[in-house]
C-alpha positions as CSV (number, residue, x, y, z in Angstrom):
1,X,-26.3,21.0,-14.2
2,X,-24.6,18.1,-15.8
3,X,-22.8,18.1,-19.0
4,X,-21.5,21.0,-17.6
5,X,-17.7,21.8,-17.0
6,X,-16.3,24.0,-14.7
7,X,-12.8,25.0,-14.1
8,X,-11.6,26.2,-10.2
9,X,-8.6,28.6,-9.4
10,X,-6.7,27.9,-6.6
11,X,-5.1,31.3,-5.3
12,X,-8.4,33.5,-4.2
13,X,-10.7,31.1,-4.9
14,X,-9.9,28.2,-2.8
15,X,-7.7,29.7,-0.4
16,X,-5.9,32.9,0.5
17,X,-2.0,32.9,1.4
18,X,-0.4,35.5,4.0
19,X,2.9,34.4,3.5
20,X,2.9,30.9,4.9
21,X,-0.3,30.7,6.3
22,X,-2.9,29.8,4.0
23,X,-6.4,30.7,5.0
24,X,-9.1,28.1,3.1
25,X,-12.2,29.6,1.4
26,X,-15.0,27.3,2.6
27,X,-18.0,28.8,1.1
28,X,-16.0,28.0,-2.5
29,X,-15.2,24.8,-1.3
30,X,-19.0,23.7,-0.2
31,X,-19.8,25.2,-3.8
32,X,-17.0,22.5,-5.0
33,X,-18.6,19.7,-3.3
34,X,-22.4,20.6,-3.9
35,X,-21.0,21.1,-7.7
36,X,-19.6,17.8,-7.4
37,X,-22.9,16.2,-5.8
38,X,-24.7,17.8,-9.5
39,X,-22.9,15.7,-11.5
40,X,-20.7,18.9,-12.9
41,X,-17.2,18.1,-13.9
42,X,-14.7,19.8,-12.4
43,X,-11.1,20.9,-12.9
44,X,-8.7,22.7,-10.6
45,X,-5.7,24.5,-11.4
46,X,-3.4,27.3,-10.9
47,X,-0.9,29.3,-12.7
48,X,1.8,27.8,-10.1
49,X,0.7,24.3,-11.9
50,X,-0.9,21.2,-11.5
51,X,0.8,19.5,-9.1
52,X,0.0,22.6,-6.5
53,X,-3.1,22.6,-7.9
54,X,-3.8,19.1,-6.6
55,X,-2.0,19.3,-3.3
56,X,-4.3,22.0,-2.4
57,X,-6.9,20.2,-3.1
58,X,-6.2,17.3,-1.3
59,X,-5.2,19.7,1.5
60,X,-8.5,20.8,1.9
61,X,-9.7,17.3,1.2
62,X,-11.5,17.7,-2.3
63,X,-9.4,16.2,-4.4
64,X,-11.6,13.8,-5.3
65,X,-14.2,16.4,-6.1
66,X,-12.3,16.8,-9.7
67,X,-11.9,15.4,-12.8
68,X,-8.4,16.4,-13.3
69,X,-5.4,19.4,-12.4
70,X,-4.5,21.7,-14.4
């Protein structure tokens, strides 16, 4: 899988929102990290923009899991 690029959505990917609460998507975020473990690059982002993009990320601790935000 490397040399491969692969770009992750935030809202129904990585996590669902009721209102506040925001419900994490954990088979998507094992997929993430196994991804990760490939070699794959990865990018996150979100319509709502990068900066959400990455807090999410580093609220369900894999951040480090991409190459940039989006």
């Amino acid at each position: 899988m490397r040399n491969r690029t692969v770009y992750v959505d935030v809202d129904g990917t990585l996590v669902h929102s009721f209102g506040a609460k925001r419900i994490p998507i954990t088979h998507t975020i094992d997929f993430v990290k196994k991804l990760k473990e490939d070699g794959v690059s990865l990018f996150c982002w979100s319509m709502a923009g990068a900066n959400y993009a990455q807090a999410t990320a580093e609220e369900f601790g894999i951040a480090y899991c991409f190459d940039g935000f989006l």
